[in-house]
GUNU-289206 format. One record per atom (N, C-alpha, C, O, CB): residue in one letter; y, x, z. Coordinates in steps of 0.02 Angstrom, whole numbers, plus 50000, padded with zeros to 5 digits. Glycine has a CB too. Layout:
// GUNU-289206
AYXZ/...
END
This chain:
// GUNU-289206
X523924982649535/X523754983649606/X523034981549620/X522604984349653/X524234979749652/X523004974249577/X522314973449593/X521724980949566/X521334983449607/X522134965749551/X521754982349525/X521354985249472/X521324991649537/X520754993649547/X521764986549378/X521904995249584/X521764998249609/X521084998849665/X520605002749671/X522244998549616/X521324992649703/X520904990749748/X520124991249738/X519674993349776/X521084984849759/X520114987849658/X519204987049648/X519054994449621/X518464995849610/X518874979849578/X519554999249608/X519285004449570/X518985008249677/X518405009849692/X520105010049497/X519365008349709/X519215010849768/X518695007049786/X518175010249791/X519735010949813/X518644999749800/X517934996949829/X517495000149765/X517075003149799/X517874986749839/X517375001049724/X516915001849666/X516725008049712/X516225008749748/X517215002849575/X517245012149701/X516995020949716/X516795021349813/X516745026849840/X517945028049692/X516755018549829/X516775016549903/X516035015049915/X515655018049953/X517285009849921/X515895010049876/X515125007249866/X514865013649834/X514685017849875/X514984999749812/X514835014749791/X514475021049747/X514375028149815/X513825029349839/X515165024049664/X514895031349832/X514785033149884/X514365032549952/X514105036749989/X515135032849888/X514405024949952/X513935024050005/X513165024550010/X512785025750057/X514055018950023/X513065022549921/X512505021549909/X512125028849883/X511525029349870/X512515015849864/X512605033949880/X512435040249881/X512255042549945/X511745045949945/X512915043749856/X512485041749993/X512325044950070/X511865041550089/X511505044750127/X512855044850128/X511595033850076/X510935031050096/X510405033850060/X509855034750087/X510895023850088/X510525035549996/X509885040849946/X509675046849968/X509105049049971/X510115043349873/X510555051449994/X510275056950011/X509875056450077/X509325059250081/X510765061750012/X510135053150125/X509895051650212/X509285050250198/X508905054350223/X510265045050263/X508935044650157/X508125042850144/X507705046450128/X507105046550142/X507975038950102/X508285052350074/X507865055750036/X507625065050073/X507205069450062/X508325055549959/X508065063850110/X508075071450173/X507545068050227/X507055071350244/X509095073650225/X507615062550250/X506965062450285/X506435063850263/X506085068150290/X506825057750306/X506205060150199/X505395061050164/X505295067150157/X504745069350175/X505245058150091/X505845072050127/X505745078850120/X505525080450168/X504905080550166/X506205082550105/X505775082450227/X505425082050307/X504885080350312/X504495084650292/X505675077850353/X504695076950327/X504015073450319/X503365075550280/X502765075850296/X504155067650293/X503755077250213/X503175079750168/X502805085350193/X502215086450181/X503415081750102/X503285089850236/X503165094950235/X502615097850290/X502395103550295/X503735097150234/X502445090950337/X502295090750387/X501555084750407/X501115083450449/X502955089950412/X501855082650337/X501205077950312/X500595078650291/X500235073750280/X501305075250271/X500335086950279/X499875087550237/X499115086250271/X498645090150258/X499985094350207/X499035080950310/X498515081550348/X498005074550330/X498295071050288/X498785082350424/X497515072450344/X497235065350308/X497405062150398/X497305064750452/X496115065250263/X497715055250378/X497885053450425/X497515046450420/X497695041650455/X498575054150432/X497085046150384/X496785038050381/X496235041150327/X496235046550298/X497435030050347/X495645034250327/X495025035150303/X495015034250219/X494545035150180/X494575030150341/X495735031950206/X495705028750135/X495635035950102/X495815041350126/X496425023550108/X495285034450026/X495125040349987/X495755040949953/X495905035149938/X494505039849938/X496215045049933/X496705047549885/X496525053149839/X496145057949845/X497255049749921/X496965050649786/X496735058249729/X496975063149754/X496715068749756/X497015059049649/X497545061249778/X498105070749809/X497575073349871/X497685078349905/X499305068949869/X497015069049878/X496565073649923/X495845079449898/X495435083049927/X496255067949970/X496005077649831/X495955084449788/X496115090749802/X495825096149808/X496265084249738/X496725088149807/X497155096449788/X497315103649850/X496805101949879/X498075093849765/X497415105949866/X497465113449914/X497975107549910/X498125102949872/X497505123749896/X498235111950004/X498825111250031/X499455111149994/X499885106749989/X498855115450071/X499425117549967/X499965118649943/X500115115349875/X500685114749852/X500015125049943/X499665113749850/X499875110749772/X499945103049794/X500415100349765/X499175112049700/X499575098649840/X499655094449867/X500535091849900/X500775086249908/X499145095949904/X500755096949909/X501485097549942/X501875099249906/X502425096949922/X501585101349992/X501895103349850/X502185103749777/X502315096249738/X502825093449718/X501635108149731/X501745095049737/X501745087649717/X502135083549741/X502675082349716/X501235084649725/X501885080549800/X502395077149853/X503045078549822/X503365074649787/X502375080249935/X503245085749841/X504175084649842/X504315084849762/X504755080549756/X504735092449889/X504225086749718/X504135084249651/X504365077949628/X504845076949591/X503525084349638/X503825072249662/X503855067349649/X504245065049680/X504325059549653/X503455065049646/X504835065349751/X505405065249795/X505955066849749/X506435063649728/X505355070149858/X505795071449741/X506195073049700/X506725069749599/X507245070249567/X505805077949706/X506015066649600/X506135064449518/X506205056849522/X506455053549476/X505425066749461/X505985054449575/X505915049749610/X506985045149639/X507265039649636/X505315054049677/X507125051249659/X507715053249670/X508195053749633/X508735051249647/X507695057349690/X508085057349576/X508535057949513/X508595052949484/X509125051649455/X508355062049466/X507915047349483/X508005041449427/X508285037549460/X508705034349429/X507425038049392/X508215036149523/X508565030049562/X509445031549550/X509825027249530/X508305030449660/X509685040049571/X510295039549532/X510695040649467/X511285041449453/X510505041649555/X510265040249442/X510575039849364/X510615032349331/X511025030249290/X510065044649310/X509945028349369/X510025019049388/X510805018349400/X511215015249366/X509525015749475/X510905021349447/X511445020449491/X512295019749445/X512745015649452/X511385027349545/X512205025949398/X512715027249359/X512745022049308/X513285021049281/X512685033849333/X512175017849286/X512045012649226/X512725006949253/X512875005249310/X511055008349226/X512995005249192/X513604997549202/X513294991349246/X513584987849288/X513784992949112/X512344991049216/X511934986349252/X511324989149253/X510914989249207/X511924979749225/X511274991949326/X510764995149352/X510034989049369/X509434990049377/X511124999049421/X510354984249368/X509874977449388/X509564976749327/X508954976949317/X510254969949412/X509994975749287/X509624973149218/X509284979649181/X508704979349162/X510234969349160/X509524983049177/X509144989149159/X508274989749207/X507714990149184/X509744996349181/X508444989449256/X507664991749293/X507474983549280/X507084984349234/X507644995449399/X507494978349289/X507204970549275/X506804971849192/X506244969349185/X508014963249271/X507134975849131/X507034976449064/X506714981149048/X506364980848997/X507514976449032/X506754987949093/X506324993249064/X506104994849116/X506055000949112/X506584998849025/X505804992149202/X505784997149240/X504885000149233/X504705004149276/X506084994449317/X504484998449193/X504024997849162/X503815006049134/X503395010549143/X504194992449114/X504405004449097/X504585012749037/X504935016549073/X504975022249052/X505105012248958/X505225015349122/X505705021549162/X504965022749200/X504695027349170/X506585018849225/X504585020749247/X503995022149286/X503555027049246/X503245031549274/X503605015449303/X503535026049174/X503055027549145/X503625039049157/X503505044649181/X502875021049046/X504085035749125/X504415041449088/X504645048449179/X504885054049182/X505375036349030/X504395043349231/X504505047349309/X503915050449282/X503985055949256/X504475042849398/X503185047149284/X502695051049290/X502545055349241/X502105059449253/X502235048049303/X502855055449183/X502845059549149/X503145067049149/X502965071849114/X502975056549114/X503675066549200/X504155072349210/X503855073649275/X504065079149295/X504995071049209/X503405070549320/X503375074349373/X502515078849360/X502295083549392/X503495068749445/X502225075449307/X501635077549272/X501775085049251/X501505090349266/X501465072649209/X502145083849223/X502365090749169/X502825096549223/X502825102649216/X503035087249088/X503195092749277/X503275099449317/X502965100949367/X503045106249398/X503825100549338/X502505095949385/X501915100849439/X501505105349390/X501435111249404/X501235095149488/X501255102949337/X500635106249298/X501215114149299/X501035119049330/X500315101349196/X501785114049268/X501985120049256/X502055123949313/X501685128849309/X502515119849224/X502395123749367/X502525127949438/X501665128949442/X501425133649410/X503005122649520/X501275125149475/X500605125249496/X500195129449439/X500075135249457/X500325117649506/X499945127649371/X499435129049332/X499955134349281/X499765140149274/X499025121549298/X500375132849259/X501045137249216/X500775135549148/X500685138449095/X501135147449229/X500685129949172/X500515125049079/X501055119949054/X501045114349080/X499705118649081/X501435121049015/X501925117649002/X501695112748952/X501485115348901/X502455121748984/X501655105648954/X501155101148914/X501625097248868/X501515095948809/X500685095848964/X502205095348909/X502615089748851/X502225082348842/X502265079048790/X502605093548763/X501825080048906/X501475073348897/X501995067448873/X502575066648891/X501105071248969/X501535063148821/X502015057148810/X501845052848850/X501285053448875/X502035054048746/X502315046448872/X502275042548928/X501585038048935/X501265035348980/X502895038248927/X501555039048841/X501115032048812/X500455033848840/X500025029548835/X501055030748718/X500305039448868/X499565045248869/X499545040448943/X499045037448963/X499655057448873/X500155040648976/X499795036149061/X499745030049059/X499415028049107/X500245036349134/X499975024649013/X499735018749021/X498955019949001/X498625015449027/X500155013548980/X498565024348964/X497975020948979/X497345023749034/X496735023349036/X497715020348914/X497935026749080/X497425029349126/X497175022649181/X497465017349187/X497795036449169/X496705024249209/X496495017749264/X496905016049321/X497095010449337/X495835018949299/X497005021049348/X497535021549409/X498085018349404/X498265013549438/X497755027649424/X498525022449335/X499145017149302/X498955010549296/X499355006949327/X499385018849227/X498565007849272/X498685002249246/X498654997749303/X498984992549304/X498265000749192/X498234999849356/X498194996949435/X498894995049444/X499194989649452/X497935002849500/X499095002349440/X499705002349474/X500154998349453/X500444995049496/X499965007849476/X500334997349382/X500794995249355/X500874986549368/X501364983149351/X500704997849287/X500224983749402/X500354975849402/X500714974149455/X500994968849467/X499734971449405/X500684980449496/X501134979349559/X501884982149547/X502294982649593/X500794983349624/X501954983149506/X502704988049496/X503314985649521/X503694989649548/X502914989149422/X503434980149517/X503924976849579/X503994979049626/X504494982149643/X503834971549603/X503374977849670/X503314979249743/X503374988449742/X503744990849785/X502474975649778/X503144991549711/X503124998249724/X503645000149701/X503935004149738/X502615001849704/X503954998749644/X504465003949607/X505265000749609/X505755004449619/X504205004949517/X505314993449597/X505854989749569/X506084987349630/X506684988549640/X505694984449515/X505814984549671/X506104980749741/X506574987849767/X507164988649754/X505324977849811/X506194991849801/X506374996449827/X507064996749809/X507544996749847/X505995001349816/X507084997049738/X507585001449695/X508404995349732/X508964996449755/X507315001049573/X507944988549717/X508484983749730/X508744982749811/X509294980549828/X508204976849703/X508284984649850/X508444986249898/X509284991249957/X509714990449999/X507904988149887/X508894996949902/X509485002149906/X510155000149866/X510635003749880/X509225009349876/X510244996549832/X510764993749797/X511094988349805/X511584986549773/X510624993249751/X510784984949861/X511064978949888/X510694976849939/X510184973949921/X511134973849842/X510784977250010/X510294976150072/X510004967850065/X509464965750086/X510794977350155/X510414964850036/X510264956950033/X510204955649946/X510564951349920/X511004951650075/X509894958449918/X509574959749848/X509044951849838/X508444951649851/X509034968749851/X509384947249816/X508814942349817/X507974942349785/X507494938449785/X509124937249786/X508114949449757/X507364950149723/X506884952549807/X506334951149831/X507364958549642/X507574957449834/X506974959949902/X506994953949945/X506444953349972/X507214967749959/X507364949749961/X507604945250013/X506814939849991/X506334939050028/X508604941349997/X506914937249926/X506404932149908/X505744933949910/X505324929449914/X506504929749848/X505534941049907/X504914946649925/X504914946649994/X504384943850011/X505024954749899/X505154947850032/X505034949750130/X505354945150171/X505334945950232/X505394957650162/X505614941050148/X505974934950200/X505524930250217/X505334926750170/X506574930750168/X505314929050265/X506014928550330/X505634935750356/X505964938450401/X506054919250410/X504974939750339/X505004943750416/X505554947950387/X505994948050430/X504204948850452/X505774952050325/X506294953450316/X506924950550280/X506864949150220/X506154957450302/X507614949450314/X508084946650283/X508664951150260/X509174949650229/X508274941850322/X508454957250284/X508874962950279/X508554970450248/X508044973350266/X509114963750352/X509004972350198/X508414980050177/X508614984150222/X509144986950211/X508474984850096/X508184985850295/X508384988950321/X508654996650306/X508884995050251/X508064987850353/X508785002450311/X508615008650305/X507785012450311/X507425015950276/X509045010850351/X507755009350377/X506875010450410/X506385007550351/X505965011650331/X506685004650496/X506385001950326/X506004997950282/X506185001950227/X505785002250180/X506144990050277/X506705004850223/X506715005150128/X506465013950130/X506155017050086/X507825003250074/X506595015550168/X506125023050182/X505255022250170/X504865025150132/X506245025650279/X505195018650204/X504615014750224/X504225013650137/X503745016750113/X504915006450273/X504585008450107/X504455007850033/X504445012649983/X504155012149929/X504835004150009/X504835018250008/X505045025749973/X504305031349969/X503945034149928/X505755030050032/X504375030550027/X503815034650070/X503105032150020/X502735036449996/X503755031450173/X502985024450008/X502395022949971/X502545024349883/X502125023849838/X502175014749991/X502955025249879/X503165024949804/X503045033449797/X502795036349749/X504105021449786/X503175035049831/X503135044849817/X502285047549820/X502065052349788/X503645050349903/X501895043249868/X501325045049862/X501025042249815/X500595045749789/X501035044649909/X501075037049794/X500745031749746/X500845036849667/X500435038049622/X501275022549749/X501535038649675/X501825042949613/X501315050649602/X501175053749551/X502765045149636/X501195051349655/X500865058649655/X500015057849659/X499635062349641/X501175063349728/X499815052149681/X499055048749646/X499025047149582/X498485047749553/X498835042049672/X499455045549556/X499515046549474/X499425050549440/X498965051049399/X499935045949450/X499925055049453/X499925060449422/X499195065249429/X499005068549381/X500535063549448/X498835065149490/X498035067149531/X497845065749489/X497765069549442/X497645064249595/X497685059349488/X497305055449462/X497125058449389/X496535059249371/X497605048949465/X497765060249344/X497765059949277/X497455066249266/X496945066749231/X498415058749245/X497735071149293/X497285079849278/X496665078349301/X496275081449265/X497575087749328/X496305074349354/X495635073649368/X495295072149312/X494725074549306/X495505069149416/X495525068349267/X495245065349210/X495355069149162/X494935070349118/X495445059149195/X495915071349164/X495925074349086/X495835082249083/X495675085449033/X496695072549046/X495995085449159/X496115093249132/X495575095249174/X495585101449170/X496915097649144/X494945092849228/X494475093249253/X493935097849229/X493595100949270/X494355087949258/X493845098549164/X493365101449136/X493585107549132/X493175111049102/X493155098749079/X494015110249147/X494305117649147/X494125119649222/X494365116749271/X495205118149128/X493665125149224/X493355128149279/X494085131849299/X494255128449348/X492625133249260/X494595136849290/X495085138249284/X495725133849321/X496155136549355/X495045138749225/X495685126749306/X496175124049313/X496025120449383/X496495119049420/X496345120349254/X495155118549409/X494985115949465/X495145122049511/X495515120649558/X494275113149464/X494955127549508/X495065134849532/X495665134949543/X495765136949600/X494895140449489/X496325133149503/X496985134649557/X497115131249579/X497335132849634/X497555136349547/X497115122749563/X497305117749608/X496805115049674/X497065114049729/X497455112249563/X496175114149664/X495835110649702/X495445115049747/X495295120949745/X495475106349667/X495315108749800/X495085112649873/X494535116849860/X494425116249800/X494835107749934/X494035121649890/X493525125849896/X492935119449878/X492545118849831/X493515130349976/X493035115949926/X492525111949934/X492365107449858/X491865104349839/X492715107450000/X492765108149838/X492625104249746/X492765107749701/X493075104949656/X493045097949719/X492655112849696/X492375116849651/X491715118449611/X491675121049555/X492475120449671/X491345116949639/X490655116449588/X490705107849577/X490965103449612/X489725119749633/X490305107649506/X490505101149457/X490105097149497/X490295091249496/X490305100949368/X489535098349538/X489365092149571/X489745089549618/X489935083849604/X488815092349597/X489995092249687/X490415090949723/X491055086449681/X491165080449691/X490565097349754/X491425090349635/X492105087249593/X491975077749546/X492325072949529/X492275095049515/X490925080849544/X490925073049513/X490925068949561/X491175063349555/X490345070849469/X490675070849610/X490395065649680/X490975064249694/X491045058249706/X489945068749751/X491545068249699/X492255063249717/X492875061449671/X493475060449684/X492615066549774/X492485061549607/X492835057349556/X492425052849542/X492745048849509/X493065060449496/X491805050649548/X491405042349544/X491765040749635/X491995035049643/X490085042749535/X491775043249667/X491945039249748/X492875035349709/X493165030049701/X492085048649851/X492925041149699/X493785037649662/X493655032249630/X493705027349667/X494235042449598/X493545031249588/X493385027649515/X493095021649560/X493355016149561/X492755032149449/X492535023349594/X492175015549630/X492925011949692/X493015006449717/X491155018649701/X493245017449693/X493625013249786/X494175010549712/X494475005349726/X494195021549893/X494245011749681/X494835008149618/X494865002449595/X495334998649581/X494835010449558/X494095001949589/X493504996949553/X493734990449600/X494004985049588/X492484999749566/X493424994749673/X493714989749726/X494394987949757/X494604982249770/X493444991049772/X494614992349764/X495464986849759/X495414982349701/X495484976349715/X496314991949740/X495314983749634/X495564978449598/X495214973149597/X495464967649584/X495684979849540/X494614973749610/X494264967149613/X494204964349676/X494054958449679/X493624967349588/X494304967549730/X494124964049797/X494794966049840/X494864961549882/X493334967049836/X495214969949846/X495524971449893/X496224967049877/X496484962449908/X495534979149900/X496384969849824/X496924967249794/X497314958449784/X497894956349787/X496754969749740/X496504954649767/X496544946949768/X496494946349843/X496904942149861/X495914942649723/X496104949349904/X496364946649968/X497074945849986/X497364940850008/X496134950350014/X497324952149973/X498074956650006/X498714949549952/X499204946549972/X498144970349958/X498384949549885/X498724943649857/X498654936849890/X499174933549899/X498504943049792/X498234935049903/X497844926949939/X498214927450001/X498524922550024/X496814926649958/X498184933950033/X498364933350101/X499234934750127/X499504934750182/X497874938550135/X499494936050053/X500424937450082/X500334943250094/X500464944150153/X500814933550157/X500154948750067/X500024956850099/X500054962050050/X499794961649994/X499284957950133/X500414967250074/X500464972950053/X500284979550074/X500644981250121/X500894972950045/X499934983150060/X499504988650109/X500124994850069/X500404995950015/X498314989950086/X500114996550109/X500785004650106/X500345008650108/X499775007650127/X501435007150176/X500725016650076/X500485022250117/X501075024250154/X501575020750145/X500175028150077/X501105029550197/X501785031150237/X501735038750262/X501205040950283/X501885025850308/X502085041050259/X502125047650259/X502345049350348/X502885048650377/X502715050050194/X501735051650372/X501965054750436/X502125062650449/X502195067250408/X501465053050481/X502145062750517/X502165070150550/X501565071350541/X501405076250506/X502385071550625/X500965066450577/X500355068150591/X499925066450519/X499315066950521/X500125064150658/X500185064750470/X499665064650412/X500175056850365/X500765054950369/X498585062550453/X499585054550324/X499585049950270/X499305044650316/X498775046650339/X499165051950199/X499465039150335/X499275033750347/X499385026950327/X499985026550317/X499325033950385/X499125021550317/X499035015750295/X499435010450340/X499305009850400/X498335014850290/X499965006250303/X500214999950333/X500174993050301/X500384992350244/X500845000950346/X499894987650337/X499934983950289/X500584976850309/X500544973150359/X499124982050276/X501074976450261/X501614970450267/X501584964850244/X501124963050206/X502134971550245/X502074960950263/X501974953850232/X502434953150150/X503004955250141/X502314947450297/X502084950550110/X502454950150023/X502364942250004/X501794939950000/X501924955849949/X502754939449996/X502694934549935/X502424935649890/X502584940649857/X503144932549909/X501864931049867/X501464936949804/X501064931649779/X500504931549753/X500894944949832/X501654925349800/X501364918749732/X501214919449664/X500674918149638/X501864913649717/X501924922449625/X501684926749580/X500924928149543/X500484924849515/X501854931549607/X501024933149557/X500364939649572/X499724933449574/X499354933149525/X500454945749676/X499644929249626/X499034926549620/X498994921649560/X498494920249528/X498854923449682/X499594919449552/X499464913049483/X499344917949415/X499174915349362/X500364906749463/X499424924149420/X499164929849377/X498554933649356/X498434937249307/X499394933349392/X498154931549418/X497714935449431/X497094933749387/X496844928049391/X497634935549500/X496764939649335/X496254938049295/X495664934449327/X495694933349387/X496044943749266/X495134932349293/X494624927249297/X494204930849380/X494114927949433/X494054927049208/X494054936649364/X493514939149417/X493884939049475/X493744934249511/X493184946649406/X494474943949502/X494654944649557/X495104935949564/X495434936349616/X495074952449563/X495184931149543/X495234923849538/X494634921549564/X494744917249606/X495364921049470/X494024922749556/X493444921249592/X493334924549659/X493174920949706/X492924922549553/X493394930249667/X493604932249720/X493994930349775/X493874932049833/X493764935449706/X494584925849753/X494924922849789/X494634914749797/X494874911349842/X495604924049763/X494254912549764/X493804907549761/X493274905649825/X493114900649857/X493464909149703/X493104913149821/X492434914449850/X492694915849926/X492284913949968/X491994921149811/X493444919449959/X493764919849999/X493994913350039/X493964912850100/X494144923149974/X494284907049984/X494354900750020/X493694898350038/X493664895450092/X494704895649980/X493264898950010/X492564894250053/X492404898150097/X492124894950141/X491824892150013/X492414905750114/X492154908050166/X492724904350214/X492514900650258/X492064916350166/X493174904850208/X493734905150274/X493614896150264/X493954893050305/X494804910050260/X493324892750229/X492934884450251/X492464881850277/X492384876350303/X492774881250215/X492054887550266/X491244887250308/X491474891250382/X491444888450437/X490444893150254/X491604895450376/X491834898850436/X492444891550483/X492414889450541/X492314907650401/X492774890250444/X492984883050500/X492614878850514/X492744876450569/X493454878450485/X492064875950480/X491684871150498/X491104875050538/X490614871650552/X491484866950437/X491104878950550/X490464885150591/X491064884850645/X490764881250686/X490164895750545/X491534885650668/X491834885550712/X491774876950770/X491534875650825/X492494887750676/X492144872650711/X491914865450733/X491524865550783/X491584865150844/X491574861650685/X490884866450727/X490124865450736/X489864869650826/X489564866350869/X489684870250652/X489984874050830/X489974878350882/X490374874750935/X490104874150990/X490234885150863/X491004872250925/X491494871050996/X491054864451020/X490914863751079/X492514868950979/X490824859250963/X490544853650993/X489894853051027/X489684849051069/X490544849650952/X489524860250983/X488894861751021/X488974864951100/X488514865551140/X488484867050974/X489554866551110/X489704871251167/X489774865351230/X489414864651279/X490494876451151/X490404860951207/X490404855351235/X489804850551268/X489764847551322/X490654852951194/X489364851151209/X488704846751230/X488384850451281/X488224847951335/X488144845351167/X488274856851265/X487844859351306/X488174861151382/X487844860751435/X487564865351269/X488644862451379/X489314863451465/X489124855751492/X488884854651547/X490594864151442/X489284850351439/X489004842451458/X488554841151514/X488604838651570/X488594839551402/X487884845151464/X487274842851470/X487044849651557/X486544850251593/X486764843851373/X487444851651556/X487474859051617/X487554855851670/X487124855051712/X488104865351616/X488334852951674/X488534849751723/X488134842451748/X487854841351801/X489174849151705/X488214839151702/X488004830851706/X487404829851734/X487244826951786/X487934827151637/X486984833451680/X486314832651691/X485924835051737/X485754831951787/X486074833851651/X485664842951717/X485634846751761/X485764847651830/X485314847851872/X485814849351743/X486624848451848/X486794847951886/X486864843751922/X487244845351968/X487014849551880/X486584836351924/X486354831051968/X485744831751972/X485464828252013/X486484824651953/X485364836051933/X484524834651967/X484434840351998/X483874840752023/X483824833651913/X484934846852011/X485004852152057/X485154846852132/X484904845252186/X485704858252029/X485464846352110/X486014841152173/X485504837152218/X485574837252279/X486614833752127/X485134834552197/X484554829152214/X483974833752247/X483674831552296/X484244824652139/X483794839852221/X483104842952233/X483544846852302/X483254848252355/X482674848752156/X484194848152289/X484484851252348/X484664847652415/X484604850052472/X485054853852326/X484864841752401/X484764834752430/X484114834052480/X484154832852540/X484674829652367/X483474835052439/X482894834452473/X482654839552518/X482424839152575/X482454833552432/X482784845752470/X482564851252518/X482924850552598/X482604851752649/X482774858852480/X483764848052601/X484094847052659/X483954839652704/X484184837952759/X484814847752637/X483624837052673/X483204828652710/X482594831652741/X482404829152794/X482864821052639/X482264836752714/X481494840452721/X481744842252785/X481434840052833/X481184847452663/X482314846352797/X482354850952835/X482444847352895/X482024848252939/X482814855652817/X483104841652911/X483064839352964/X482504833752987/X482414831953045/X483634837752970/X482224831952940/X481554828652965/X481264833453008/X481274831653067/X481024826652907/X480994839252996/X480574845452988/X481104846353072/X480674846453116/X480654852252896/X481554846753094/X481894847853161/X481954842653207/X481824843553267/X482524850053153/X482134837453184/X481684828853228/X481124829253241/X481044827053298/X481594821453187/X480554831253216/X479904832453235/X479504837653298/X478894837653304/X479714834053178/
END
C-alpha cells in the first residue's frame, strides 16, 4: 500500500514539474517572438544577426534548452547529475543548438565537438558563472525551496517563484544564443557567403563586421575585468530578459561569496581598487558634512550677528534722524 502511494506522489510531482516547464517554456516562446528589438544599450552578439536568424536562434536555444532540463528530469538523481556534469551537459546544449541553427539558417551540417566551445572567449566567461546561469535555475524548477537557489537569493528570494524562474530562463536562452553568435563570429566570419545569409546589411563589408567584433571582444574584456568583480563585490547579478518591447537588462541580488574568494589576481585588484574608492569617497563625505557645518556655523553665528548689529545701527540712525 505504501509503495502505492509514493509511486502516485512520485508521478504527481513529475507531472507537475512538467506543466511548470511547459507554462515557462510557452511564455518565452511568446516573447521571443516579439522580442526582436534592442531594448537596452548593452552590445550582444545575436545583434549581428537579421531578424530572422536572430529569432531562429532564440527558439532553438528554448527549445534545447527545454529538452535538457527534461531528460535531467527523467535521471534517478537529477541533482547529482547537473552538481557533476552540469559543465559538460552546458557544453553538449551549445553544441546541438550550434549545429541546428547553422543547419536550418546556413544548411551546413558541422557535427561540432563540445571541446571546440570551451576554448572560445565568451564560453569561458560564461562558464565561471554556470551556477547562476545554468544549474540554479535548473534547481529551482525542481524544488521551489532548492537550498542551492534558497542559499543564492535569500532572503530577497525564499521561494523559486514561477515569475523569477522565467526570469532566470529568459537569461539562460539569450546567454545560450550569444554563444553560439559569438562562436560563428569567430570561426565562420571569413566566409563572405556565410556573413551574407546570416548578418545584418549593415555588417557586411569586413570593415564594419571588424569594427563590431573588436567592440565585442573589448565590452568582454570589460565585464571580466571590471564589471564582473563589481557585480561579485557588490551581491549582483545583471540578467538579460526577454520582453515584448525588446532585450533588456536586470540587475538582482546573488550571494557570490564564492565567486569573489575565486576571483583571479587582476579583477581581485579591481575589487581592491573598488574598496578604497568607496573609503576615500567616505572620508570625502565626512570631510564635506563637517566643512558644511562650519561654514552654516560660521553663517549664522558670525555673520549673522554682525548683520544684526549694522541692522541695529542703521535702525538707532533712523530714530535719532526723527528726534531731530
Amino acid at each position: 500500500m505504501t509503495c502505492v502511494v509514493d509511486i502516485s506522489t512520485s508521478g504527481e510531482k513529475d507531472l507537475k514539474l512538467k506543466v511548470l516547464l511547459s507554462n515557462i517554456f510557452t511564455r518565452v516562446s511568446y516573447k521571443i517572438d516579439f522580442s526582436n528589438q534592442k531594448g537596452n544599450q548593452v552590445l550582444l552578439a545575436i545583434d549581428i544577426l537579421k531578424d530572422d536568424a536572430r529569432k531562429d536562434l532564440l527558439h532553438i536555444a528554448s527549445q534545447n534548452i527545454e529538452k535538457t532540463y527534461k531528460e535531467l528530469l527523467r535521471h534517478d538523481s537529477p541533482v547529482t547529475d547537473m552538481q557533476q556534469n552540469g559543465e559538460a551537459i552546458f557544453l553538449y546544449l551549445l553544441q546541438d543548438t550550434c549545429d541546428a541553427f547553422l543547419l536550418k539558417q546556413y544548411g551546413c551540417e558541422l557535427k561540432l565537438s563540445p571541446a571546440k566551445f570551451r576554448n572560445s572567449l565568451y564560453i569561458k566567461e560564461l562558464l565561471t558563472d554556470i551556477d547562476l546561469i545554468f544549474q540554479i535555475p535548473f534547481y529551482g524548477i525542481l524544488n521551489p525551496k532548492a537550498s542551492e537557489f534558497i542559499s543564492t537569493y535569500s532572503p530577497i528570494y525564499s521561494y523559486a517563484y514561477e515569475s523569477f524562474l522565467e526570469a532566470l530562463v529568459d537569461n539562460l536562452i539569450i546567454e545560450t544564443a550569444n554563444c553560439v553568435a559569438y562562436y560563428s563570429i569567430i570561426n565562420f566570419s571569413f566566409l563572405y557567403p556565410f556573413r551574407k545569409t546570416l548578418y545584418r546589411s549593415n555588417f557586411l563589408s569586413l570593415r564594419s563586421f571588424e569594427r563590431f567584433k573588436n567592440n565585442l571582444v573589448w565590452t568582454l574584456k570589460i565585464n571580466s575585468y571590471i564589471r564582473r568583480p563589481n557585480s561579485v563585490y557588490s551581491s549582483r547579478y545583471n540578467i538579460l530578459l526577454l520582453r515584448t518591447n525588446g532585450i533588456c537588462t536586470r540587475s538582482i541580488y546573488a550571494d557570490r561569496c564564492k565567486d569573489l574568494q575565486s576571483l583571479p589576481n587582476l579583477p581581485l585588484t579591481v575589487v581592491t581598487l573598488i574598496e578604497l574608492k568607496d573609503f576615500i569617497l567616505s572620508r570625502v563625505d565626512e570631510l564635506l558634512y563637517f566643512l558644511s557645518r562650519g561654514i552654516r556655523f560660521t553663517l549664522t553665528s558670525v555673520i549673522g550677528q554682525f548683520i544684526g548689529l549694522v541692522w541695529r545701527g542703521v535702525i538707532e540712525g533712523l530714530k535719532n534722524k526723527n528726534v531731530n
